[in-house]
C-alpha positions as CSV (number, residue, x, y, z in Angstrom):
1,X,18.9,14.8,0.6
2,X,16.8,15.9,-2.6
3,X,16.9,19.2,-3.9
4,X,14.0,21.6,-3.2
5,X,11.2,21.5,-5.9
6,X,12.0,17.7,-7.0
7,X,8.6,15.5,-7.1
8,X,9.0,11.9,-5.8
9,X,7.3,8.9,-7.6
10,X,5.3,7.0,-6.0
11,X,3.8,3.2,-6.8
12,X,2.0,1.0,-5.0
13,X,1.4,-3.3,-6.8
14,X,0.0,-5.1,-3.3
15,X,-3.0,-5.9,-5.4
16,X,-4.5,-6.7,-9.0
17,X,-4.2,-2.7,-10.0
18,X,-0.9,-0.5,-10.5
19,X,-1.1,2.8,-9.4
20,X,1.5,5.0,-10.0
21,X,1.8,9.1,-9.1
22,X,4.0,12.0,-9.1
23,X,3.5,14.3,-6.2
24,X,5.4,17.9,-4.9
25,X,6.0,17.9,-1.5
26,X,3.3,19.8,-1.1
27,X,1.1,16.4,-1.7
28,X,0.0,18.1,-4.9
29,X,-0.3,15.2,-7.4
30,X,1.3,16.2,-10.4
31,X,0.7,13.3,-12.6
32,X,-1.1,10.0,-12.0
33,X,-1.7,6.7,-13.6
34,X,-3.7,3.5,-13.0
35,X,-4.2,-0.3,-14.7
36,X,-5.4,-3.7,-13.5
37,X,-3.7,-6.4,-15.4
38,X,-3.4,-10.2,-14.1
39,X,0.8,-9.5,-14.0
40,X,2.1,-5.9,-13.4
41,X,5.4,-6.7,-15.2
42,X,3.6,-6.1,-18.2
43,X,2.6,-2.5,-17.6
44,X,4.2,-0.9,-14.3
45,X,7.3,0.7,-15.9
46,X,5.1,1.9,-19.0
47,X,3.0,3.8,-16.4
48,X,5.8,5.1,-14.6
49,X,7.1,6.4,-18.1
50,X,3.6,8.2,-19.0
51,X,3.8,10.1,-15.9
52,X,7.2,11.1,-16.1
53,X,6.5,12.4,-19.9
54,X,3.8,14.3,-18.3
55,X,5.8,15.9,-16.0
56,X,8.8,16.4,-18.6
57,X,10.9,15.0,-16.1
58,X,13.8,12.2,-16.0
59,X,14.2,9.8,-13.1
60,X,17.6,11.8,-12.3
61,X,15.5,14.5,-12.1
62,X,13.1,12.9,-8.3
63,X,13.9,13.8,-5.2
64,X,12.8,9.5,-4.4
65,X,11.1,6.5,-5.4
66,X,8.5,5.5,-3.2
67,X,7.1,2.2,-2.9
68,X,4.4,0.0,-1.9
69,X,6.0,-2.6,1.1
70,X,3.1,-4.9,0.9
71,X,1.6,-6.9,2.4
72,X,-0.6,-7.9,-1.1
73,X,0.2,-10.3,-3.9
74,X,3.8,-11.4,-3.6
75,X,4.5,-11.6,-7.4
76,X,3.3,-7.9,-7.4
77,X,5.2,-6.9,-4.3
78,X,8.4,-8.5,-6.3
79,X,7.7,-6.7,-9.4
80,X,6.9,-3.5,-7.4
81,X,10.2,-3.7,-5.3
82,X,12.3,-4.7,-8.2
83,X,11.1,-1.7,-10.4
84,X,11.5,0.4,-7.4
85,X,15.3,-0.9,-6.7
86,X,16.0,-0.3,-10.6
87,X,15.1,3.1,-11.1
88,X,16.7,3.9,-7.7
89,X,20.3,2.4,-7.7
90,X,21.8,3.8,-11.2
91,X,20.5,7.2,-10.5
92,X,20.9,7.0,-6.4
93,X,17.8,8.4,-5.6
94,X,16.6,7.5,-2.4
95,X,14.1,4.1,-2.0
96,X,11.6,4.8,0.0
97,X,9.0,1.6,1.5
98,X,5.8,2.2,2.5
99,X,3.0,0.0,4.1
100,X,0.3,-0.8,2.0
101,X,-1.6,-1.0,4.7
102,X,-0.5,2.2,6.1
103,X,-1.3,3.9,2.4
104,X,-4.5,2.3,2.1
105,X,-5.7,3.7,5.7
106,X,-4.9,7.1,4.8
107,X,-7.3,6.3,1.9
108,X,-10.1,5.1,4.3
109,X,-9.5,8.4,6.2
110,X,-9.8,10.6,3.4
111,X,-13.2,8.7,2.7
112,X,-15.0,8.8,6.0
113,X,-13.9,11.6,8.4
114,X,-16.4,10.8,10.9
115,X,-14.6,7.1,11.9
116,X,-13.0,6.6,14.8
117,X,-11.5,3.1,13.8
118,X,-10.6,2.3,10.2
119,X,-10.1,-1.2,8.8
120,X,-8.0,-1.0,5.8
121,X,-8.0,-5.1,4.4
122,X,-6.4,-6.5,1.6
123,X,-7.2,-9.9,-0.2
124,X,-4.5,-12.3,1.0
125,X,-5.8,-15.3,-1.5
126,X,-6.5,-18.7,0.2
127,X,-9.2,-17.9,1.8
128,X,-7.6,-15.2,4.2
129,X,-6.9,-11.2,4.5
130,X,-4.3,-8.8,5.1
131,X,-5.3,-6.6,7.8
132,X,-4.8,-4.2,10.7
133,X,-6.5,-1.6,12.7
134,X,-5.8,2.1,12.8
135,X,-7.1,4.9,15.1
136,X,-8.8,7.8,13.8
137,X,-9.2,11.4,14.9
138,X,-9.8,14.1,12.7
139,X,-6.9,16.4,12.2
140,X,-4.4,13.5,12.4
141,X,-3.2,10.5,10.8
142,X,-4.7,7.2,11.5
143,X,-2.4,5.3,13.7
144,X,-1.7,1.8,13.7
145,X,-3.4,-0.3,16.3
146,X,-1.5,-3.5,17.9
147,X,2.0,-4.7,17.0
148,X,1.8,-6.5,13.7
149,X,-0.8,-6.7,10.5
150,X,-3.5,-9.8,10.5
151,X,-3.4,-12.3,8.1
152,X,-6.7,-13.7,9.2
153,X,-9.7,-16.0,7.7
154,X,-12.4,-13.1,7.3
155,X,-14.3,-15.0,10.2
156,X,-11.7,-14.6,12.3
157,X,-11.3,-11.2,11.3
158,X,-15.1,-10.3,12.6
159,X,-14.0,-12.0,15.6
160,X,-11.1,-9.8,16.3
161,X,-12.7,-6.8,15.2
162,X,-16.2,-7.4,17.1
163,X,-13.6,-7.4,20.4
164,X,-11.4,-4.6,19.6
165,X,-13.6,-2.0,18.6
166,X,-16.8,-2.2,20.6
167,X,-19.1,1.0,20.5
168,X,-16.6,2.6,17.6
169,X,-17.7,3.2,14.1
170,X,-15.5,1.4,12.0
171,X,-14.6,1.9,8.1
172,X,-13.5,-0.7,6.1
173,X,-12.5,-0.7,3.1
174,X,-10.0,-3.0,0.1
175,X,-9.6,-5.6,-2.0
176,X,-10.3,-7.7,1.3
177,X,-13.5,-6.2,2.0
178,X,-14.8,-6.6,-1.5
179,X,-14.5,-10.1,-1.9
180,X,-15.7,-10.5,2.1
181,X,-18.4,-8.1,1.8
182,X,-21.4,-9.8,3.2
183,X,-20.0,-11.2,5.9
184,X,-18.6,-8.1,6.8
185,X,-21.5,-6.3,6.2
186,X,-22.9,-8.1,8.8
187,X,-20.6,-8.1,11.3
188,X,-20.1,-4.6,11.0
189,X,-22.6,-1.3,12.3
190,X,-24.8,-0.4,9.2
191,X,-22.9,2.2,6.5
192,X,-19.5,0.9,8.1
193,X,-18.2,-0.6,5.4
194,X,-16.9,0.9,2.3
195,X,-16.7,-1.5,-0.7
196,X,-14.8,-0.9,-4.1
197,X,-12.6,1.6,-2.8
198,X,-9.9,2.2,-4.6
199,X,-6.3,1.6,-2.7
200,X,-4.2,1.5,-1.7
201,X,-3.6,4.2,-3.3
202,X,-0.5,5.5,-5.3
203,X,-1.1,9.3,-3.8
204,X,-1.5,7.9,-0.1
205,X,1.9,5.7,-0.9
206,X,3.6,8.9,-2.0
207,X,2.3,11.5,1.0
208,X,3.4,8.8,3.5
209,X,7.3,8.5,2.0
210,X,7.5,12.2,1.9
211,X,6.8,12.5,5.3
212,X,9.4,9.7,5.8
213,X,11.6,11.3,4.1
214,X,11.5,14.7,6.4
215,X,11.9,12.8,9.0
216,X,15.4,11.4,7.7
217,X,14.5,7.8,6.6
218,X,14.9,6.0,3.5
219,X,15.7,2.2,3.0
220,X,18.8,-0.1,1.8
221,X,18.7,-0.7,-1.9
222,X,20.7,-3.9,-1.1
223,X,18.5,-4.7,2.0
224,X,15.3,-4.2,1.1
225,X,12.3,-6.7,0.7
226,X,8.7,-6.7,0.2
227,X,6.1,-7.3,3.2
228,X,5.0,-10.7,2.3
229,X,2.6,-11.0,5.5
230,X,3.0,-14.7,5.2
231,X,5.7,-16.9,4.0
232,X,5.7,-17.1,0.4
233,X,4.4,-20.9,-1.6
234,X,7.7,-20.9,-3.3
235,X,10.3,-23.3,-0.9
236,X,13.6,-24.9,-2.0
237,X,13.4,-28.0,-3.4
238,X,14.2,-31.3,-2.1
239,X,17.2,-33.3,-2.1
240,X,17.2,-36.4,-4.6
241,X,19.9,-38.9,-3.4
242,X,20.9,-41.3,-5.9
């Protein structure tokens, strides 16, 4: 496993900004970076460089690569994973995969203690969102609600929420809630949603792996795929007969 003192990197590309961010195991951030660009192949491994120049360190030279799972945009889950695997394999640090969803509750967590249900909610494109609900309680770490994230119209998401959470306060907060916000707004209790936050974050990514990590767990290299949350557009094509 890593050697004491190494930092692990830590990215997250589920939505239109790259985060990327060194941490101790501490949780201290040693180094972070952030863009929005329209196709994170263009700048994910030149923020991953800046923060490593910062820190004066080599990849060699992580305990792990951590790793946003999804679900979010697939092109930037691909580009995420693919970056992830490739600073990974020729250097065999461990890959670490992290829910987005997970990450970006932590955020909502940091951001209002006082919750007892957060909604962390991710734009899923075509009219829908990636969701899930997590229990709060202060002095622990949200835990995830149900069996499996939402991919959900954001009506349908109200619905779901107005049923689970009765008499809770809920914070919500994402790229989901953003574009929804009205509607959420007024599904919602008053001050219970949390527009433009920013997540998920590249900090909450890396805090979650290292606690992965202590626990013994890291992922296949070879094995390894993003958290679509729905079956990606792309499908074979079909067979011409002459």
């Amino acid at each position: 496993m890593e050697a004491a003192g190494q930092p692990l990197l830590a990215f997250d590309t589920a939505t239109g900004t790259a985060r990327v961010a060194l941490l101790a195991r501490s949780g201290q951030v040693l180094a972070a970076r952030e863009k929005a660009a329209a196709r994170h192949s263009a700048n994910l491994l030149g923020l991953v460089d800046e923060v490593l120049r910062e820190a004066g360190l080599p990849v060699a030279g992580l305990a792990a690569i951590a790793c946003g799972a999804g679900p979010g945009s697939f092109t930037g889950l691909r580009v995420g994973l693919a970056v992830a695997k490739g600073l990974a394999l020729p250097t065999a640090r461990p890959l670490v995969l992290v829910s987005s969803l997970d990450a970006l509750a932590a955020d909502l967590s940091a951001r209002a203690p006082g919750a007892s249900a957060l909604l962390p909610c991710i734009d899923a494109g075509k009219g829908q969102v990636y969701a899930r609900l997590y229990r709060a309680a202060a002095g622990q770490a949200p835990q995830a609600m149900g069996d499996a994230d939402w991919v959900v119209a954001p009506a349908e998401l109200c619905r779901l929420i107005g049923e689970a959470t009765a008499g809770q306060v809920v914070a919500a907060g994402g790229s989901g809630v953003d574009r929804y916000l009205p509607l959420l707004r007024e599904s919602l209790a008053d001050g219970a949603v949390l527009p433009s936050l920013p997540g998920p974050s590249a900090v909450a990514i890396g805090r979650l792996a290292w606690q992965r990590l202590e626990r013994g767990e890291q992922d296949d290299i070879e094995t390894a795929v993003p958290r679509y949350g729905r079956p990606p557009d792309i499908t074979q094509p079909k067979k011409r007969f002459p």
